[in-house]
C-alpha positions in Angstrom: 0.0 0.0 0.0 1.7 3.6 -0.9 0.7 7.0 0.6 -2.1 8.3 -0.7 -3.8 5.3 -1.5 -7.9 4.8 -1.2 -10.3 1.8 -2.0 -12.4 2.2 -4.6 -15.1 -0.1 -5.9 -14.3 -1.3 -9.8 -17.7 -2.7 -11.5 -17.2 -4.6 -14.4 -18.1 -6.9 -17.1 -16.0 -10.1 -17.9 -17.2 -12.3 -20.3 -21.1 -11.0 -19.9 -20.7 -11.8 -16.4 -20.8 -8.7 -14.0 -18.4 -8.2 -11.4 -17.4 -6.4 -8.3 -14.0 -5.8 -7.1 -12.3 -3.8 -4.0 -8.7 -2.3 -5.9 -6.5 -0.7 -3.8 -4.9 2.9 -5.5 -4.0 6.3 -5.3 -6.8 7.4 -7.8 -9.6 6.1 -10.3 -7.2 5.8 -12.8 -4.6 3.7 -11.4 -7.5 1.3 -10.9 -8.6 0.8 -13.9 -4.5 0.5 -14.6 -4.8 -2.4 -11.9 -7.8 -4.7 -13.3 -7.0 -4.2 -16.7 -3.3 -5.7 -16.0 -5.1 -8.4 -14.2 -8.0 -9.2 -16.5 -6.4 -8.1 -19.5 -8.4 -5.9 -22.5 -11.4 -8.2 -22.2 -12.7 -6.8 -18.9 -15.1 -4.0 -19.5 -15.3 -1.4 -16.5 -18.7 -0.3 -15.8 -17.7 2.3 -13.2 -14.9 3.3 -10.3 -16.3 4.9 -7.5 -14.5 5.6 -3.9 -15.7 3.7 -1.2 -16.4 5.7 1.6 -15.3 5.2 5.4 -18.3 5.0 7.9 
């Protein structure tokens, strides 16, 4: 984990299958960079949103 960093909540499409994952990154950007060097070009992101604290 690096300074800076948040969770955010990646929605996505693999396959026609939806899924959610928790990414770990210092903004929206870097992770999308993060499931698309796991799931490759094939994963469609749906949306990236912060997950807030409570």
């Amino acid at each position: 984990m690096r300074c800076g960093s948040k969770c955010f909540v990646v929605e996505m499409e693999i396959k026609g299958e939806k899924q959610i994952k928790s990414v770990t990154a210092r903004t929206s950007v870097d992770a999308r960079k993060t499931i698309r060097g796991e799931y490759g070009a094939g994963a469609y992101i749906l949306s990236v949103t912060e997950e807030k604290k409570k």
